[in-house]
C-alpha positions in Angstrom: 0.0 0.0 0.0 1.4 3.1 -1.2 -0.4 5.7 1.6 -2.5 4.5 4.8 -4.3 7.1 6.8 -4.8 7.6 10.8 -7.5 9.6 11.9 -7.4 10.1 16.1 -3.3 8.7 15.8 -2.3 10.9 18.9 -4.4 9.1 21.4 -3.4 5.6 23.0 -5.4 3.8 20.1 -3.9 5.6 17.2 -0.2 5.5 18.1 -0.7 1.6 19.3 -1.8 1.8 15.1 0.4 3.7 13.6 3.4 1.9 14.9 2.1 -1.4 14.1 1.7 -0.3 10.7 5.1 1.1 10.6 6.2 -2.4 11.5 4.1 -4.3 9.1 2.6 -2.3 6.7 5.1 0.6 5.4 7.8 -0.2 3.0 10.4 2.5 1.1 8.8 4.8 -0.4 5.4 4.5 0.9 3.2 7.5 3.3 1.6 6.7 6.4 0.1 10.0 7.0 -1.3 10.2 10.9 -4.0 12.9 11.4 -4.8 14.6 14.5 -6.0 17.9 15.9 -3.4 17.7 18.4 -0.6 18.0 15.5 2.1 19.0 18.5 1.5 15.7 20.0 2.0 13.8 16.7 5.5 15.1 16.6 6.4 13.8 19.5 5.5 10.4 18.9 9.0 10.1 16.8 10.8 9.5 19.6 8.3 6.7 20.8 8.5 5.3 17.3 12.0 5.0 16.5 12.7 3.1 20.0 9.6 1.2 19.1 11.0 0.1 15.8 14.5 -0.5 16.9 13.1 -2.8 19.7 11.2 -4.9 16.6 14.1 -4.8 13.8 16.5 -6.3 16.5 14.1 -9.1 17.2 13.9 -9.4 13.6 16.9 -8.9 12.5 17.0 -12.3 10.8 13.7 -11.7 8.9 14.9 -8.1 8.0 18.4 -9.1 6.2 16.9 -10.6 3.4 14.8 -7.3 2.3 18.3 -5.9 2.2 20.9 -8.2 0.3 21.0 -6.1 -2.7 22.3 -2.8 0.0 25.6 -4.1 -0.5 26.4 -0.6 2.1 24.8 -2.3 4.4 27.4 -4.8 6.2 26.4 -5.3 9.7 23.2 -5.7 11.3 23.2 -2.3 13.1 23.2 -0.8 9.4 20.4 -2.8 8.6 18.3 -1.8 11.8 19.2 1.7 11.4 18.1 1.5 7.3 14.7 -0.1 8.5 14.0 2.6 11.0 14.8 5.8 8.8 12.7 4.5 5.7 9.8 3.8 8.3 10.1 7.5 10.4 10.4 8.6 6.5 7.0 7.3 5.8 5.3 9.4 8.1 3.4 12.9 7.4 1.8 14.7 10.5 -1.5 16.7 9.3 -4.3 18.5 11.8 -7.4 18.1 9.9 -8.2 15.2 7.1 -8.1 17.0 4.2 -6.2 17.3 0.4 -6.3 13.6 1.2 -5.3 11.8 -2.1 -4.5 8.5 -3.4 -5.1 7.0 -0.4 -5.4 3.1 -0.3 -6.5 2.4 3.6 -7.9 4.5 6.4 -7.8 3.4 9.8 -9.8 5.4 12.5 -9.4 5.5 16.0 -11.2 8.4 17.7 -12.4 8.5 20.8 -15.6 6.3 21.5 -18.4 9.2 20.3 -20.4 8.8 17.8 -21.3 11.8 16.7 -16.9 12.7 16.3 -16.6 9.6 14.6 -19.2 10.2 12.1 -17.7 13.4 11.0 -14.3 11.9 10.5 -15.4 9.0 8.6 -17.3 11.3 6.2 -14.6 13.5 6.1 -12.6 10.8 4.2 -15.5 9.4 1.9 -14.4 11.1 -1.2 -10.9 9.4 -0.9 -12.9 6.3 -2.0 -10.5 4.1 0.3 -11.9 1.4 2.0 -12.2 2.5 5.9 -11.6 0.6 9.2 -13.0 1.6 12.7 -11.7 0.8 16.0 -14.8 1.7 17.4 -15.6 -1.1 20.0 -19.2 -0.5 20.9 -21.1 1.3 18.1 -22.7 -0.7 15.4 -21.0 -0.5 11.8 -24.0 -0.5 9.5 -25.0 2.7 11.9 -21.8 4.4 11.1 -21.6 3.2 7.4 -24.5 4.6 6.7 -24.6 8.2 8.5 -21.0 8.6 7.4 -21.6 7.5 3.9 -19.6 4.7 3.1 -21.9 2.1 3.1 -19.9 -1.5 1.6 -16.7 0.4 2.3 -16.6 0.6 6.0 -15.1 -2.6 8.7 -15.4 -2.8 12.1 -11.3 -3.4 13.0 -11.0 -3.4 16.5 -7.5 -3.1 18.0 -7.2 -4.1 22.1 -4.7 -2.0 23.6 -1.7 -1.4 23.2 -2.6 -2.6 19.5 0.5 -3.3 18.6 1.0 -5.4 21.4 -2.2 -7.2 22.0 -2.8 -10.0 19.4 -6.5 -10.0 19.2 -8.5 -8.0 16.5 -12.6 -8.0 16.5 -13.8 -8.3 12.8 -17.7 -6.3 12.7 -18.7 -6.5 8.8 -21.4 -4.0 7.7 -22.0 -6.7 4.7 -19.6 -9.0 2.6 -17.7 -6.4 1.2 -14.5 -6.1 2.2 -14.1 -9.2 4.2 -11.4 -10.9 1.9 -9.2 -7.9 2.2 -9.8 -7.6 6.1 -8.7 -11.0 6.6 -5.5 -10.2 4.6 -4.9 -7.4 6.7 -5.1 -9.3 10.0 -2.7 -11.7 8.6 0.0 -9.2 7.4 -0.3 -7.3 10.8 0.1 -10.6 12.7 -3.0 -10.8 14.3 -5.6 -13.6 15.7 -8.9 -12.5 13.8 -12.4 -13.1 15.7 -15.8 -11.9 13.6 -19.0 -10.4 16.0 -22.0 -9.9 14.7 -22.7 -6.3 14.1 -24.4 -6.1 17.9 -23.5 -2.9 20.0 -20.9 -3.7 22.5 -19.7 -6.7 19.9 -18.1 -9.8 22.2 -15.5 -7.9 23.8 -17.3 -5.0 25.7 -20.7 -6.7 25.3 -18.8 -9.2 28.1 -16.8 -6.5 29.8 -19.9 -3.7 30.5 -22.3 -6.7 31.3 -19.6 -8.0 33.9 -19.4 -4.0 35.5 -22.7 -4.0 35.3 -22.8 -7.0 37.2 -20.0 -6.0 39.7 -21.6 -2.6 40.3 -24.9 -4.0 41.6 -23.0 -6.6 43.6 -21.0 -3.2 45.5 -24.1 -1.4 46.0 -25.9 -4.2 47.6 -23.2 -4.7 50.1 -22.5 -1.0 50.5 -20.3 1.3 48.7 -17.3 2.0 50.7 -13.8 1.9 50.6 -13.3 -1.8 52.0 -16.0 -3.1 49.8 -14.8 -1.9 46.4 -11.7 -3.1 47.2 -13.0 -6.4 48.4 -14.8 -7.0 44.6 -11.6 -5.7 42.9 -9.2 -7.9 45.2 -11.6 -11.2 44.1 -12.2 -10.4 40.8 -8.7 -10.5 40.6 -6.5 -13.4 42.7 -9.6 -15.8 42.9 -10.0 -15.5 39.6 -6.7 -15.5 38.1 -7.1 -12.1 36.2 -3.8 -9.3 35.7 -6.4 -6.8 37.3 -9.6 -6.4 39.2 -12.8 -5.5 37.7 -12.5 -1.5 39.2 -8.8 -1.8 38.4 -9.3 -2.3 35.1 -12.6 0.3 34.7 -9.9 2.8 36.4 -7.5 1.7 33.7 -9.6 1.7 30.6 -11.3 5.2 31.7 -14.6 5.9 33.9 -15.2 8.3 31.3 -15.2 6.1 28.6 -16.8 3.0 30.3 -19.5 5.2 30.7 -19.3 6.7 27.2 -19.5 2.9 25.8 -21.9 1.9 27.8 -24.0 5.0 26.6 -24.0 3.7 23.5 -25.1 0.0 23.9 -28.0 1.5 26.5 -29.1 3.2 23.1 -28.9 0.8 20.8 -29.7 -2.3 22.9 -32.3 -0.2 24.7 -31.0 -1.4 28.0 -30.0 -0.1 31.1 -26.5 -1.6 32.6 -26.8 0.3 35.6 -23.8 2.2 36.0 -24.4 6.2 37.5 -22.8 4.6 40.4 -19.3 4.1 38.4 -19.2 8.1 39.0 -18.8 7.6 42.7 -16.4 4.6 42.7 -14.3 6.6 40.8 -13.7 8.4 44.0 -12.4 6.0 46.2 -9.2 5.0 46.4 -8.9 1.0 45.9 -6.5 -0.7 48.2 -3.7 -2.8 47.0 -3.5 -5.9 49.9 -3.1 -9.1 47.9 -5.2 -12.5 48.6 -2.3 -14.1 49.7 -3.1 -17.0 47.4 -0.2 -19.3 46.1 -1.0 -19.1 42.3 -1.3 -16.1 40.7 -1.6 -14.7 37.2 1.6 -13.5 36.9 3.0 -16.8 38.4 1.0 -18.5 35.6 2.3 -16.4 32.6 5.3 -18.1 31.6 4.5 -21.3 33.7 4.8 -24.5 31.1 2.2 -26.1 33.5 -0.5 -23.6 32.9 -3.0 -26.0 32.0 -2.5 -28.7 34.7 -2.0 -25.7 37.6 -5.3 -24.0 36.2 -7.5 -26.9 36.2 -6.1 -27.9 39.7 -7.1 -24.2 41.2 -10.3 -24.4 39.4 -11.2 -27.9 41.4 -10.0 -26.0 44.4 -11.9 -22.9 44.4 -15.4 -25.0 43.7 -15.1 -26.7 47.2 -13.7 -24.3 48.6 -14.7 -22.2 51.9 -15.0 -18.5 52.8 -16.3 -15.6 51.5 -14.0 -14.2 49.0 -14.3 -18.1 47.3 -17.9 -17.8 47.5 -17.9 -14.8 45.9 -15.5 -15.9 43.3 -17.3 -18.8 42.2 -20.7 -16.5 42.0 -19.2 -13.9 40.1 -17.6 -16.9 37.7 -20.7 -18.2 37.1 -22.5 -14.7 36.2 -19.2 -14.2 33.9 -19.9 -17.5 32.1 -23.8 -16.5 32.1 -23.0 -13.4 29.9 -21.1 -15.7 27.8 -23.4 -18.2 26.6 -26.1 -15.4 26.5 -23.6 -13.6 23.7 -23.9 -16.9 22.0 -27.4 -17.3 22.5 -28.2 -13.8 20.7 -25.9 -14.4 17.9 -23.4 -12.0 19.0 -20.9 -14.6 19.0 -20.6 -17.3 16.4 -19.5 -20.0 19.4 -18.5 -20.3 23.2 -14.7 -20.6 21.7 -15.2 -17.3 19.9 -16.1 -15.5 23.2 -13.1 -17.3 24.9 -10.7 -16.3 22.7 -11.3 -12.9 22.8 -11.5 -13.1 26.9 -8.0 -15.4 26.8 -6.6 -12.7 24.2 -8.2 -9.5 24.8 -8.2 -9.3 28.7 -6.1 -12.0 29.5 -8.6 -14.0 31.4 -7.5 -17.4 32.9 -10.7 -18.9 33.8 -13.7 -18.4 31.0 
């Protein structure tokens, strides 16, 4: 591809983009042009880029030689690495506003999660006549396609942060247009491809805002206070194997944009998760006292036993006593409830579909 877009590429999304492009996308004499208002803050994504890339070429250095045999000024591997990473930071054009936009091949968009932004950037780039690819994670694509203009040229491509990290993509298709090339995409970037239905929420956060949901009634029933909170977020993390608790990882992700997401499938769904209390959590500090358990999910990451250790805990934790376990084993059951209702609505194609993206995109252990 000669020039890929970026609309939104100074927030967390678009940079996490960008630079996966650079690594997979861009080659000499290409354009990844990266559009933001914020034009300042594009600049100084260079620096981020360039250590970015170096830390890739070295891993790859073996992969990268062969691109350059015919460089015959190019002896060592530092040469190499240092020719990859100029051609890439070459690439790149920093513009505020999307427009004298031409011969474009791909657009990527990642905005923030509001509808009515990210229907004026998508129009903004229909007379490009470039296929276009949202990382919206909640609003519906035929909705967008169709208020932005680009009906049969828009996909649902949602990245899980950091993208360039995190190896899951959701596919959303509008209709069959497009899904050849999509699939083709995901391959080339090196990703693990799972297709939701066109649903508001789509698997990922049509688990996640059902499970805060979830969470959120559980804390006001037993009070909301400072030990409480922290009680849900300590379980919802140790007892059930997770890198963060469920507040931990609302705090993480953004009240803000929890909120903003869940706005959207209350609107389309024409549902109410419950959430105005999310406002006041977001006031009180969480505490940090660990379960004392003896696995863990960082003990597990790298563990060659995973499996065996997993399915031991799992045999543990149904028999056994107290009330964090009890709690555990409730809120694993409402977890695997929202699952198989995702299937049952035709959200998700299977129960492995939601599991992937629950393994992959929040790096659950127990699904």
């Amino acid at each position: 591809m000669k020039h890929v877009v970026v609309l939104g590429a100074a927030g967390k999304m678009g940079r996490g983009i960008a630079l996966l492009l650079l690594q997979h996308l861009v080659v000499k004499g290409s354009r990844l042009t990266l559009v933001d208002p914020d034009v300042e803050a594009l600049y100084e994504l260079r620096p981020f880029f360039e250590t970015s890339l170096r830390r890739f070429a070295e891993k790859r250095i073996n992969h990268l030689r062969p691109l350059y045999q015919e460089r015959r000024d190019l002896v060592d591997n530092s040469a190499i690495i240092d020719a990859f990473i100029k051609e890439r930071l070459d690439a790149l054009r920093f513009q505020k506003e999307p427009s004298g936009l031409s011969e474009v091949d791909l657009v990527f968009e990642a905005a923030p999660e509001m509808i009515d932004l990210k229907i004026a950037l998508l129009h903004s780039v229909k007379e490009t006549g470039a296929p276009v690819l949202t990382n919206t994670s909640s609003i519906p694509i035929h909705y967008l396609a169709e208020e932005a203009g680009l009906s049969g040229r828009l996909v649902g491509f949602h990245f899980y942060n950091p993208a360039h990290l995190q190896p899951l993509v959701e596919l959303i298709f509008d209709r069959e247009a497009l899904k050849a090339e999509a699939y083709d995409l995901v391959e080339k970037l090196e990703k693990r491809p799972v297709v939701s239905k066109d649903i508001a929420g789509f698997i990922g956060n049509g688990h996640f805002l059902r499970e805060v949901s979830y969470a959120v009634q559980v804390t006001n029933a037993l009070g909301v206070n400072q030990e409480n909170l922290s009680f849900v977020d300590r379980v919802t993390r140790d007892y059930l194997l997770r890198p963060m608790g469920i507040f931990e990882l609302v705090n993480f992700v953004g009240v803000d944009v929890v909120l903003k997401i869940a706005g959207v499938m209350e609107h389309f769904l024409e549902m109410d998760l419950q959430l105005a209390s999310l406002k006041e959590f977001k006031e009180i500090p969480l505490t940090k006292e660990e379960s004392g358990l003896e696995l863990s999910w960082k003990a597990l990451r790298k563990d060659k036993k995973k499996e065996d250790k997993v399915e031991a805990y799992e045999k543990w934790l149904t028999d056994a006593e107290g009330k964090e376990a009890s709690f555990a084993r409730d809120y694993l059951s409402e977890s695997r409830r929202i699952s198989l209702q995702l299937v049952e609505t035709g959200v998700a194609a299977s129960i492995e579909d939601v599991h992937t993206v629950l393994k992959l995109g929040f790096q659950q252990v127990l699904v």
